[in-house]
N, C-alpha and C positions, 0 to 999 in steps of 0.2 A: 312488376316491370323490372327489369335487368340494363342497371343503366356500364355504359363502355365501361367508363371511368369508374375508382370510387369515391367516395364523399373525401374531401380535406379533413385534416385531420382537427379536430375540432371538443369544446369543451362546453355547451351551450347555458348547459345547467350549472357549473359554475360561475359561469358569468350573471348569470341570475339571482345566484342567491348570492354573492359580491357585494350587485347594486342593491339589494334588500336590506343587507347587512348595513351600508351604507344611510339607506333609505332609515334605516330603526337607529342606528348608531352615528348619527354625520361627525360627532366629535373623532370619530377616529380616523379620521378619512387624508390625515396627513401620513397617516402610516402605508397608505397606499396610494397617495398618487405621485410619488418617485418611484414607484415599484411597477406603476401598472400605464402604461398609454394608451391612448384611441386605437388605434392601430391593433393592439394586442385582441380584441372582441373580433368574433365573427359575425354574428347577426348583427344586421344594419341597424336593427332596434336598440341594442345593447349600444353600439358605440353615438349616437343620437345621446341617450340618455346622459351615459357618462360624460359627453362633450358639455352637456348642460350643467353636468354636477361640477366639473371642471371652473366652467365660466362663472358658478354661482358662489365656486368657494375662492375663486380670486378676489371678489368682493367683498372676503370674511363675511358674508350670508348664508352661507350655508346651515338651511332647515330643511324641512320638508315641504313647509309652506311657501317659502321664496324659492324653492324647487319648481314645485306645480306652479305656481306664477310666470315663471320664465317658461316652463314649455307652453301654459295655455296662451300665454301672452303673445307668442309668436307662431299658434296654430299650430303647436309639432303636437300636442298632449295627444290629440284624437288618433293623430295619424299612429302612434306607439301601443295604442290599445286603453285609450284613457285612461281615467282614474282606478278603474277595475283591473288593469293587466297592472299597475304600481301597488294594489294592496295586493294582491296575487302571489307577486313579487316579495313583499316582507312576509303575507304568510310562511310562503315557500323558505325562506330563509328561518322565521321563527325557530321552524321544526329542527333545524339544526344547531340552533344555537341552544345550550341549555341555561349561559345566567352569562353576564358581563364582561367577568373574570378571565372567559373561555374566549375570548371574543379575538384575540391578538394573535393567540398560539393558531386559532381554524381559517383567520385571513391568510396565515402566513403558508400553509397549504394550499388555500384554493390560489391565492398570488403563483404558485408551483405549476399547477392543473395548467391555467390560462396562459402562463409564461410558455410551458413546454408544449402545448399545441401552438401558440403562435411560432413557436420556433421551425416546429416540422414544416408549419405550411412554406414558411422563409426558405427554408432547406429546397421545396418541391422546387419554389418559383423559381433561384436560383439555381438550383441544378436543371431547369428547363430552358431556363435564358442558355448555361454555356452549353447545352447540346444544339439549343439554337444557333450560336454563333458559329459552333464547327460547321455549318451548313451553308452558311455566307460564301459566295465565290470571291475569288479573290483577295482573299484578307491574310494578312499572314500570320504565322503562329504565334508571334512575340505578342503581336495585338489582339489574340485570341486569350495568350495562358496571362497576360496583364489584365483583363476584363476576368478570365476565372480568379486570377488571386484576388482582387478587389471583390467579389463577390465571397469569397470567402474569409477575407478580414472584417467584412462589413456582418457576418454571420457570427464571429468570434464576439465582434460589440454587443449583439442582442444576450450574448449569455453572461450573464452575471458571475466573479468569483465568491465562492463561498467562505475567503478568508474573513471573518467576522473577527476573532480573536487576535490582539494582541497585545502586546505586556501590558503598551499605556495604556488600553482598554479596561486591561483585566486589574490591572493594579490600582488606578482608578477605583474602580467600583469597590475592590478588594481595602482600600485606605478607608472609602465613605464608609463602608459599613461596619467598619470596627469603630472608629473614632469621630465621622462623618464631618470631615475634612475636607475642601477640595482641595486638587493638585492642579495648578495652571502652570501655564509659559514656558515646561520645558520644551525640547528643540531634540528633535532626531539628525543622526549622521547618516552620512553617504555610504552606503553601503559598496564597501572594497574586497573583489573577491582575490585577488591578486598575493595571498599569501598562503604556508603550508597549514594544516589543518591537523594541529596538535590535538591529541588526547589530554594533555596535562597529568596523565599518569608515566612518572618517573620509567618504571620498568617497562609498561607499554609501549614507550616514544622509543625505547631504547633498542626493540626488539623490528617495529615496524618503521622507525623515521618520526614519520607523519601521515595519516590517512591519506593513498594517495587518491589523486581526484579523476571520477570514473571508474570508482571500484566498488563493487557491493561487498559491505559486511553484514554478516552473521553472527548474530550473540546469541547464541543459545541455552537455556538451561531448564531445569524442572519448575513448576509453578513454585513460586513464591521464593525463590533464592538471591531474588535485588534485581534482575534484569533489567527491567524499567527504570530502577534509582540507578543502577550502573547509567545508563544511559545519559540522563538529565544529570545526572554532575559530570559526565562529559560534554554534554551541552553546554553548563554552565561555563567551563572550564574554555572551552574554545569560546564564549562572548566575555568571558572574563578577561583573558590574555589579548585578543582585538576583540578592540567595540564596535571596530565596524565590521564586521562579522556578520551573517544572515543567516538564520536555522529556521528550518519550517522542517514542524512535529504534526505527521499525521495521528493520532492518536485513535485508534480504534476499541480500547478498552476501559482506558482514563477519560473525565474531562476535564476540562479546560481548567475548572475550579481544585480541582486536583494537581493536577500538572504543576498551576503556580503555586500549589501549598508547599510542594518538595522543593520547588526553584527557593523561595522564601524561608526554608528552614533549612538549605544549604549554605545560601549567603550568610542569614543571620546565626546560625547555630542553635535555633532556638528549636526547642520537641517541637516537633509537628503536629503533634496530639494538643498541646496548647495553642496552637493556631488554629487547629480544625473546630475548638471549642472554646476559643476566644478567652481563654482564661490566662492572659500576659499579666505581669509586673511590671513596673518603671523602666528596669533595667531592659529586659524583654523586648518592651514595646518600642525603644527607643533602636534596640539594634535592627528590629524590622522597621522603622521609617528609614532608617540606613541604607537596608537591604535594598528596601523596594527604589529609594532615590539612584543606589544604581543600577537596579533592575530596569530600571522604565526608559533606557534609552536605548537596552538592549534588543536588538530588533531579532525579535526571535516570534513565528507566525504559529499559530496553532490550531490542527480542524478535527474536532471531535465527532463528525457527522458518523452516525451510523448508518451500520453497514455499507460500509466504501466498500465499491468496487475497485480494479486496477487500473481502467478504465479512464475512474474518475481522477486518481491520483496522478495519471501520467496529462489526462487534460490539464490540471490544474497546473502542474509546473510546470510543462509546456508554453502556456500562458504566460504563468506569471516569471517567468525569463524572457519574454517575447516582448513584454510589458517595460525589460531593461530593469528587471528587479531580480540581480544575481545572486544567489543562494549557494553557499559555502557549504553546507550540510545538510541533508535532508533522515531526518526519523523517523520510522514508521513501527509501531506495537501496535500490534503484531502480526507474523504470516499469516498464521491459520484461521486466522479473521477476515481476513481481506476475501471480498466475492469477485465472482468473475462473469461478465454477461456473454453467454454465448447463446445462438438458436441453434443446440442439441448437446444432448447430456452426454458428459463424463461425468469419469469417476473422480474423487475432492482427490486423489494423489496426481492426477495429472492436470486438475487445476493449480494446482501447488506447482509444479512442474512448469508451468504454462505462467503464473507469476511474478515466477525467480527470474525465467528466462527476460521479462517483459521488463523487472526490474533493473536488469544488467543491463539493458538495450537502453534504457532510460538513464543510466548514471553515465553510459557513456556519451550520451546524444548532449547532455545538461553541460555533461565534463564538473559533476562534482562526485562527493561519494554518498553513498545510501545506506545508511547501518538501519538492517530489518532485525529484530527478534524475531525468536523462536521456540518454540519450544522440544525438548528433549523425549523420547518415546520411554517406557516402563522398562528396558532391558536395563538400566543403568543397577534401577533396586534391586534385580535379583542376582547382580556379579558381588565377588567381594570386593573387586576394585573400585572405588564406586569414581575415577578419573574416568569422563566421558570418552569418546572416540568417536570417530566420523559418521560410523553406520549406527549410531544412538540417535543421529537425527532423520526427522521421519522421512519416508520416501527411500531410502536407501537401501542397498542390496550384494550378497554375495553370491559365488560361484565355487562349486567344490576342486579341491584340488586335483582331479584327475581329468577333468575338462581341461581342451584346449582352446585358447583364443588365435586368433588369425593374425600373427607379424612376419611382415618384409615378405608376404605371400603364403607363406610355411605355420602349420599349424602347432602351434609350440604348447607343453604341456603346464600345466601351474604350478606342479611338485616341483618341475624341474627348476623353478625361480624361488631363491631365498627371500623369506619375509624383508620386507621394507628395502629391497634391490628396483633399481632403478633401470629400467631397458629403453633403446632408444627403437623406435619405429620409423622406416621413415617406405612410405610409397614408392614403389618404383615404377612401376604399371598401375592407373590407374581409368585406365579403357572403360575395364568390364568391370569396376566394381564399384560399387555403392559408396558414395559419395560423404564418409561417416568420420574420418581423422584427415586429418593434415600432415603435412613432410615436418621429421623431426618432433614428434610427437613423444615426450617420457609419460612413462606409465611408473605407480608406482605400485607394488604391491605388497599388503599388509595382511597377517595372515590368522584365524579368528576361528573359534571352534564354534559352530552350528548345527541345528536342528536341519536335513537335507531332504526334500523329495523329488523324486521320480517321474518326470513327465514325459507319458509315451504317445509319440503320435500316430498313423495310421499306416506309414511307412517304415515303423519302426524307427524310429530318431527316436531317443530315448535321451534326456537331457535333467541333469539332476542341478536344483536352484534352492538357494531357501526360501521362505515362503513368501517374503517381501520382496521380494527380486518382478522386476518388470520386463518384461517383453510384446512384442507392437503386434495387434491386431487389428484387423483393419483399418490399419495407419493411424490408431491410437495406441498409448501405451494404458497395457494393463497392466497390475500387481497380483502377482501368483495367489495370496491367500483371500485374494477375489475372486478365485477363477472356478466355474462349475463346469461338469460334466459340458460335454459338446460344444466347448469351450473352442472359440479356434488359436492358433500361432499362426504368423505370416512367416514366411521361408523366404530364405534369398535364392534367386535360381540367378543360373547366368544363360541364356538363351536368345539363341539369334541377336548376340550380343548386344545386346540390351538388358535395364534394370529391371527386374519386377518382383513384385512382392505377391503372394497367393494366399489363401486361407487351406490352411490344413488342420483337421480335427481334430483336440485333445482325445484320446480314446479313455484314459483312467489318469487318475493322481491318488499315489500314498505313501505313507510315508516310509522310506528309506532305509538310512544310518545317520549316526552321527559321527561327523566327518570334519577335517580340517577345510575350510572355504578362503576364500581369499578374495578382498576386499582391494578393487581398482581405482586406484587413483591418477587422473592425468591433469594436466597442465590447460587443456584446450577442449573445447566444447566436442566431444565427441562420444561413440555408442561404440559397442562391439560387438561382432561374429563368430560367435561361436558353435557350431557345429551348423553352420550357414542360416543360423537364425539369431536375429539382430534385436540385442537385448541393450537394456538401459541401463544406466550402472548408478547411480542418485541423481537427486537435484543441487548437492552440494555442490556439483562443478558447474551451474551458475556463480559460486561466491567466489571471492578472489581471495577473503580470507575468513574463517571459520574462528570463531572465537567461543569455550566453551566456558562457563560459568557453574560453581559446583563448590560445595562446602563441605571441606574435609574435618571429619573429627578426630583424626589424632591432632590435627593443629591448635583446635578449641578447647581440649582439657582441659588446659591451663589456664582457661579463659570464661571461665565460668561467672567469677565473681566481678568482669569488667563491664563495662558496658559498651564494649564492641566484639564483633567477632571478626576472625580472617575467612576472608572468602581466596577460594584457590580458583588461578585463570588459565587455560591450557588455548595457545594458537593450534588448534589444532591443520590447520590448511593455511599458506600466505605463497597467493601466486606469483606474486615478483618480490618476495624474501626469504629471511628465515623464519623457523617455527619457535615454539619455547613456554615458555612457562611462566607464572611471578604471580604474589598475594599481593592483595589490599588489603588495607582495614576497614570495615562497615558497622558505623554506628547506625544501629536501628532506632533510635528515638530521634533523628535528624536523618535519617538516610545520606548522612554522608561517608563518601568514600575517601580515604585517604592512602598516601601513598606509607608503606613498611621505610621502617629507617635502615638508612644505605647499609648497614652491616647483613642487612638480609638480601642475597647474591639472588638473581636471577639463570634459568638455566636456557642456554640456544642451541639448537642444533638446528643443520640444515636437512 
């Protein structure tokens, strides 16, 4: 039978083996009834039941014996499926439980199951109430979109934040189990977002100000070169300088027990490697009770959940500013980790793509700023320079020099533009054409010897890209060294002046010459037209500033027998400054970074 509707969305069988679980464990049943309400069950049987376990454990009775008393006692027992549908019921649970131990971690799952179907159904009802209401004669819209936003604040309460983690939390547990101390009676500050947002690194501050707020940063560099410690001692560094200061660290790699090992062997100086193995001195121990005394007022939030989507990151501080909990800084390690929920597949370079963009739209919405990591692609190891550059991070793309791109109308060629020259663009007509740059738009171009292939289409358009270079096929963007036979490009036409985009068929791809290419850089969110097909030029013009990270070894020579090495830092991009360059020192047995003494110059250009 084929019913109109389909069923609400529903969890039944979790909620079964819940109350089973309950039924064989009632000791833990305060773990879940802040977590779980009447309300949240579908079956009418299910929430009967729990309303009795409810009523039996406010009278500190909760058995299984003063259970079945209370329903037989007031005639509900039969009506539920008696005594036989409640062993049923712990059977059923048994089979999933395997010993005690496990009992905490698989509530706190099926609590997930039964929360996010009660939510969908929330979601139905209310979104059926306000299409009910647009249907009311009469009524006006102020009194319609004031009943939709109350239905949708009242939807934001049923979902829970997942910040669990923070200092006092973490430091807490982290003092009990070294020394098994408590910590009582301290006091948190008001958290002021109302100041500039220092790096605390001397030639950093000196080059950018201050991170401005609403701007996404980029630290980039090859695995295992400090990124992460770069970061958290800039963390530290901005709640060190204000304490009322807010940072919330998504961590998608670290956890939480991690995170504050680095935070605790930056303040206190102490090896990290002694903290991770508990093996302090006097001296030691006493600088980390230090540590941690002014750690723990610093309000810094931490969510190590895996696998985050972007999704979840942009719900959660949406929220939690909504909540009037103003956040100075937001961290997130790292990109290539972050998932993305859509219903239909791309490729991971234009979820990437897809991100960055979502991340800029959120540092501007928040009005803070957002340093994402990232990491660096393998071209860096095969140059002898080994100073990164822009098109080393991934996603990124050039165009050979004897392609023309599309300025001021007139198709201008690349040769004819000297490296790192500056041209202004600005639209003068913009009728007929594809809605891709803005007036007064600089381009910069940087100019880069690459591998180049030949892509011919079936019109003969013949268009030479390197092989990471992206162009939009059925209004997605693709990457060339993805791209197979019968592959297609979308074309710009101009026709019965209007926009459109068409599919035309790769006919072959091979490889070329190698050739000078040239690497574009602009100021503003835009693509280019070249040879009337509109290509993508990276995802770095999401960042407002590019910061690359990289460890030079003519600087370490001499540095062999120290216990720090210099790490070199190049800006490679800063959209409202200048660029430049400067070392720190990085102690690896405290991952701290420090600033070089003033006689070592920093270098800027614009």
């Amino acid at each position: 039978m084929k019913y109109k509707y389909s069923l609400l969305p529903q969890n039944y069988l979790a909620e079964e083996i819940l109350l089973g679980i309950v039924f064989i464990y009632p000791q833990i049943f305060y773990n879940i009834n802040n977590s779980i309400r009447i309300e949240y069950f579908f079956l009418e049987n299910n929430k009967i039941i729990y309303t009795y376990i409810i009523n039996v454990y406010k009278k500190n009775k909760l058995n299984l014996n003063n259970l079945l008393y209370a329903l037989s006692s007031e005639n509900i027992l039969y009506k539920i499926g008696g005594i036989d549908h409640i062993l049923d019921l712990m059977k059923q649970s048994q089979i999933f439980i395997t010993s005690f131990f496990d009992v905490n971690l698989y509530i706190q799952e099926i609590i997930k199951l039964i929360q996010y179907s009660y939510i969908k159904r929330i979601m139905i009802q209310y979104g059926h109430n306000i299409i009910r209401l647009a249907y009311i004669p009469k009524i006006s819209h102020h009194k319609i979109y004031n009943k939709a936003s109350y239905y949708l604040n009242k939807s934001e309460e049923k979902i829970s934040i997942r910040f669990k983690y923070t200092f006092k939390s973490l430091i807490s547990d982290f003092l009990l189990k070294i020394n098994d101390k408590h910590i009582q009676n301290y006091t948190k500050k008001d958290p002021k977002s109302n100041f500039l947002v220092k790096s605390g690194f001397t030639e950093l501050d000196n080059i950018i100000t201050s991170i401005p707020k609403g701007d996404l940063l980029v630290v980039a560099g090859r695995p295992s070169t400090g990124k992460t410690s770069f970061v958290i001692n800039l963390a530290y560094n901005v709640v060190f300088c204000n304490k009322s200061a807010t940072i919330c660290i998504f961590s998608l790699e670290m956890s939480t027990k991690q995170i504050l090992e680095k935070f605790i062997a930056i303040s206190s100086k102490v090896p990290i490697k002694n903290i991770k193995i508990k093996n302090l001195n006097n001296n030691q121990w006493k600088k980390i009770i230090q540590s941690c005394y002014e750690l723990i007022n610093m309000n810094v939030y931490i969510d190590d959940q895996a696998n985050m989507s972007i999704d979840y990151i942009e719900y959660t501080t949406r929220l939690l500013k909504k909540e009037n909990k103003e956040f100075n800084l937001i961290i997130i390690d790292y990109l290539q980790l972050i998932q993305i929920d859509l219903f239909y597949k791309i490729s991971r370079q234009q979820e990437l793509s897809y991100i960055t963009r979502k991340l800029k739209l959120l540092a501007q919405y928040l009005k803070i700023p957002i340093i994402i990591l990232s990491q660096l692609n393998r071209n860096i190891e095969s140059r002898t320079s080994k100073i990164p550059i822009l098109s080393d991070l991934k996603e990124s793309g050039c165009m050979e020099e004897n392609e023309k791109i599309q300025i001021d109308n007139n198709n201008v060629q690349l040769l004819s533009l000297k490296s790192n020259k500056t041209v202004l663009h600005t639209e003068k007509n913009t009728e007929n054409k594809l809605n891709t740059n803005q007036n007064n738009v600089k381009i910069k171009i940087i100019v880069l010897l690459e591998n180049l292939f030949l892509y011919n289409t079936k019109k003969l358009r013949n268009l030479s890209l390197t092989d990471n270079h992206k162009y939009t096929r059925s209004y997605l963007w693709i990457k060339n060294n993805l791209t197979l036979d019968n592959y297609y490009c979308n074309a710009y036409l101009k026709k019965c002046k209007k926009k459109r985009l068409y599919n035309k068929p790769i006919k072959n791809i091979f490889f070329s010459k190698k050739s000078k290419s040239y690497d574009l850089y602009t100021e503003t969110y835009c693509n280019f037209i070249c040879k009337k097909i509109l290509l993508h030029n990276s995802i770095e013009q999401d960042a407002d500033i590019v910061m690359m990270l990289y460890k030079d070894n003519e600087s370490n020579k001499q540095k062999i027998a120290e216990k720090y090495t210099i790490l070199d830092f190049t800006l490679s991009k800063n959209r409202n400054g200048s660029t430049g360059s400067f070392q720190l020192f990085f102690f690896p047995d405290t991952t701290l970074f420090k600033n070089i003494e003033k006689e070592k110059t920093i270098t800027t250009y614009k």
